[in-house]
Residue frames as qw, qx, qy, qz and C-alpha x, y, z in Angstrom:
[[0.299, -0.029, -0.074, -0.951, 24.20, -76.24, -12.53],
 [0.200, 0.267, 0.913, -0.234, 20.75, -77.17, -11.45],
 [0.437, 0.176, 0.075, -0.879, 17.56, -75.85, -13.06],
 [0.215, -0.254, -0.904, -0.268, 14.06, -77.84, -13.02],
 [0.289, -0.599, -0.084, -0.742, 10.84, -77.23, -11.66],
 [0.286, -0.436, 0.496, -0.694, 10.19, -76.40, -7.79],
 [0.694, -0.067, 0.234, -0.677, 7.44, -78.94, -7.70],
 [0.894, 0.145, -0.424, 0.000, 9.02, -82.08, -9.19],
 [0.341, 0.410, -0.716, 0.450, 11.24, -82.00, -6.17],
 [0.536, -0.557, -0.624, -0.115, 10.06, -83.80, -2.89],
 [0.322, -0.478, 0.355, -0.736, 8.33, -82.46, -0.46],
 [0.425, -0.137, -0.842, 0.302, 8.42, -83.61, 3.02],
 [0.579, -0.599, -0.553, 0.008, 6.77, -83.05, 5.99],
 [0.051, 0.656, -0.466, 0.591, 7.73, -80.62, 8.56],
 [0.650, -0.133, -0.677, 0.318, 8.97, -83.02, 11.41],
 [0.020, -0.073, 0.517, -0.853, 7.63, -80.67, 14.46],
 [0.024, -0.500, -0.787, 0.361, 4.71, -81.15, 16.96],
 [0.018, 0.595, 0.223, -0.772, 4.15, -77.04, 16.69],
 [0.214, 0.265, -0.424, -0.839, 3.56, -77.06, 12.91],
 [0.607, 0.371, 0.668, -0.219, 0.56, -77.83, 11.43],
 [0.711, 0.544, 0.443, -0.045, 0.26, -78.60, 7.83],
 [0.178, 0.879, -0.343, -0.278, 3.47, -77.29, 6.39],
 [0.816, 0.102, 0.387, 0.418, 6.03, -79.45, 4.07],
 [0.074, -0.873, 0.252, 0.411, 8.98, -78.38, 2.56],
 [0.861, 0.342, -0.037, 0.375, 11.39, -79.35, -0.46],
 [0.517, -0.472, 0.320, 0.638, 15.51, -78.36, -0.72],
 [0.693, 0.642, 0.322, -0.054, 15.55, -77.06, -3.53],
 [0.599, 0.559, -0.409, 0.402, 19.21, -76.25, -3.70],
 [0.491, -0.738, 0.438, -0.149, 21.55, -77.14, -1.15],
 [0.558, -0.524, 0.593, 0.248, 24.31, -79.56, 0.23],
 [0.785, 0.423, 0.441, 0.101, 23.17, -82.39, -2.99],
 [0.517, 0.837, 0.165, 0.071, 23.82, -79.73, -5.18],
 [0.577, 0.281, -0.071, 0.763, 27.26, -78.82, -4.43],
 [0.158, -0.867, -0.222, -0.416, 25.49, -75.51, -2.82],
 [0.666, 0.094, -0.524, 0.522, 28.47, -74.49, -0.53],
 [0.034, -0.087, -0.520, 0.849, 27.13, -71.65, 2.15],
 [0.455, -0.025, -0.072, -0.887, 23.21, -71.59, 1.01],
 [0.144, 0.289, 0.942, 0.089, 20.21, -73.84, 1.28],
 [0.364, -0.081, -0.327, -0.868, 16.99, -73.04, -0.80],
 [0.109, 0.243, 0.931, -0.251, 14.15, -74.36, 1.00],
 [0.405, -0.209, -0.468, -0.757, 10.51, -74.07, -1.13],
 [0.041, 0.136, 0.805, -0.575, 7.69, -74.41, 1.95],
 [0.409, -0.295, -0.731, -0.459, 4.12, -75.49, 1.22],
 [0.192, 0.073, 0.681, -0.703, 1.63, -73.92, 4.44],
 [0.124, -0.375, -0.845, -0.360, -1.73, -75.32, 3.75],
 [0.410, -0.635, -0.300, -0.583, -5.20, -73.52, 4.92],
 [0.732, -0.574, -0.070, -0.361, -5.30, -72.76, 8.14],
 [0.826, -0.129, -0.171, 0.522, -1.60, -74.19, 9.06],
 [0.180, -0.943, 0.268, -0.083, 1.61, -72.69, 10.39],
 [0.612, 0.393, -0.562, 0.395, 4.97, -73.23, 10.83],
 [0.629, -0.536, -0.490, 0.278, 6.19, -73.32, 14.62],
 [0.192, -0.963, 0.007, -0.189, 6.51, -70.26, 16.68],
 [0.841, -0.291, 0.007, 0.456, 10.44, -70.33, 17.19],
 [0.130, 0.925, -0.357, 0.007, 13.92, -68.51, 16.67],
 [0.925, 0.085, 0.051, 0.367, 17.21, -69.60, 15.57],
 [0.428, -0.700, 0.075, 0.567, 20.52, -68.12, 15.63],
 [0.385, -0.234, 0.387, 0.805, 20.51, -67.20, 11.97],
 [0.167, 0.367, -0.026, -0.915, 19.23, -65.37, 9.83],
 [0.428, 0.232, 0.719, 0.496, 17.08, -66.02, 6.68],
 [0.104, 0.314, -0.159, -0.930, 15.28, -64.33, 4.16],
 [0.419, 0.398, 0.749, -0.324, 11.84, -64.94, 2.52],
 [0.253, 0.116, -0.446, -0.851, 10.29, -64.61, -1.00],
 [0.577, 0.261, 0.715, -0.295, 6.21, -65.57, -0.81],
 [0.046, 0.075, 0.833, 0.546, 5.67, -67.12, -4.35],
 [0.314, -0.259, -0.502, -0.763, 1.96, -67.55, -3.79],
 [0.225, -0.673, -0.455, -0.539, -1.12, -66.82, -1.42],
 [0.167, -0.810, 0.097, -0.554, -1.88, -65.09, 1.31],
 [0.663, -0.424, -0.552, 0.275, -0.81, -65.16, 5.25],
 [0.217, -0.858, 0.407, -0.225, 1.08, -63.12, 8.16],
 [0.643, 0.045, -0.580, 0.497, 4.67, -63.54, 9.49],
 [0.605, -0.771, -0.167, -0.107, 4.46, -63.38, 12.97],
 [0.770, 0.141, -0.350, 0.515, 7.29, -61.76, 14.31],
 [0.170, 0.020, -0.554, 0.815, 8.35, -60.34, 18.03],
 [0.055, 0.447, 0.573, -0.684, 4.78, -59.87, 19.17],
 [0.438, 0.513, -0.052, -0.736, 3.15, -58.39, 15.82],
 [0.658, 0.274, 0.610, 0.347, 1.69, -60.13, 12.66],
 [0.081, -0.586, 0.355, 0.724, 2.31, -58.89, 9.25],
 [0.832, 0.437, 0.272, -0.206, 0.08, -59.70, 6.15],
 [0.227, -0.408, 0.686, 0.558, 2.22, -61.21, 3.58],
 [0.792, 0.472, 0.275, -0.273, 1.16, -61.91, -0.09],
 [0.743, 0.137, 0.323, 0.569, 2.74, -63.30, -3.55],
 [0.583, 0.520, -0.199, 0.592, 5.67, -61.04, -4.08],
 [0.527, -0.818, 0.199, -0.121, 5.88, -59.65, -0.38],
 [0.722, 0.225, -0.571, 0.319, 9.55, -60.42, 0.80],
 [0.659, -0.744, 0.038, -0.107, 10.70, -60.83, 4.65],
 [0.570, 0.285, -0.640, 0.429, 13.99, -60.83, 6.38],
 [0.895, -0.296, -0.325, 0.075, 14.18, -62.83, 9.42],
 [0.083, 0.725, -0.600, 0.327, 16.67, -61.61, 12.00],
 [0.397, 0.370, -0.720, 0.432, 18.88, -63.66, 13.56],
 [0.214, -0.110, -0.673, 0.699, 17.79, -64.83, 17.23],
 [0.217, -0.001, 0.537, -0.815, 14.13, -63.49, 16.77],
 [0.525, 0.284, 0.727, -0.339, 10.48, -65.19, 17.86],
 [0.553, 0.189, -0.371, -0.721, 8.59, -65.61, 13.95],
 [0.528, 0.454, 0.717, 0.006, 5.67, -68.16, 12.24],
 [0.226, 0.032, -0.397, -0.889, 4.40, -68.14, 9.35],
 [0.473, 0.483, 0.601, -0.427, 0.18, -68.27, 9.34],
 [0.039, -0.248, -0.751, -0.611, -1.40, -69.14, 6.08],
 [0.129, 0.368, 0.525, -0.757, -4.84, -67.25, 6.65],
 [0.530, 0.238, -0.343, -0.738, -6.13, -67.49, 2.91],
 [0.844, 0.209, 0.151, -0.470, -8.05, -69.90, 1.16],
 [0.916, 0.388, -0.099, -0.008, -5.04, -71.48, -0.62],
 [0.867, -0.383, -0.044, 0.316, -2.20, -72.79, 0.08],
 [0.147, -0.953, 0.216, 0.155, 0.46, -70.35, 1.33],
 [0.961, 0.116, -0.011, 0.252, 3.99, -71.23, -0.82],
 [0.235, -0.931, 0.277, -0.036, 7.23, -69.68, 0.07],
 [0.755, 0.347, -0.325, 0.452, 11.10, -69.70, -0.66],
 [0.188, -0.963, 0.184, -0.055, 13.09, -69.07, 1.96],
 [0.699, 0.460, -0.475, 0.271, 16.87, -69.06, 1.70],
 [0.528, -0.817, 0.233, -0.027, 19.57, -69.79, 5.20],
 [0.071, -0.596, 0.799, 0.027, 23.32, -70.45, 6.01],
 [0.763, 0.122, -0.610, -0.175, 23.93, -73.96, 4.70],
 [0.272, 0.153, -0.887, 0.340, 25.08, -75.46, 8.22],
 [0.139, 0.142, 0.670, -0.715, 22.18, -74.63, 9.57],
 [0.532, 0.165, -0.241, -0.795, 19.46, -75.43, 6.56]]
């Protein structure tokens, strides 16, 4: 069993050209014994984004705290703390932090592919 806070765990960088100002932490996965999930706690700063992309799986999205849109297939979508999002499979999203503070988000995917 794991339980501490989100924020004592490091955060890295996202490692892509297309994001600007986003870092993430694991917060539960392989380490942990976590056998088909990975918890991933993402940190979008003012005015950042994640990269416009798609993957073949799914995930699913819980926004802890302030404001943005997920951009997905061609539309944005305002998202605030407690908004949730599910990601299909295979299609185009970002997230856009558009407030004043930094956008923070859980989102959960298949472990082989977190």
């Amino acid at each position: 069993m794991k339980i501490m806070p989100y924020a004592d765990i490091e955060s890295k960088p996202v490692d892509d050209p297309a994001a600007s100002g986003v870092t993430m932490r694991i917060a539960v996965g392989p380490h942990d014994g976590a056998p088909h999930f990975v918890m991933r706690v993402f940190t979008v700063e003012p005015g950042g984004h994640s990269p416009r992309h798609s993957h073949p799986y799914e995930h699913e999205v819980f926004v802890h705290k302030g404001n943005g849109e997920v951009f997905h297939e061609g539309e944005a979508f305002p998202v605030g703390p407690g908004s949730v999002a599910y990601v299909p499979a295979g299609s185009l999203h970002q997230f856009v932090n558009t407030g004043r503070d930094p956008l923070v988000f859980v989102c959960v995917v298949p472990r082989q592919n977190g």
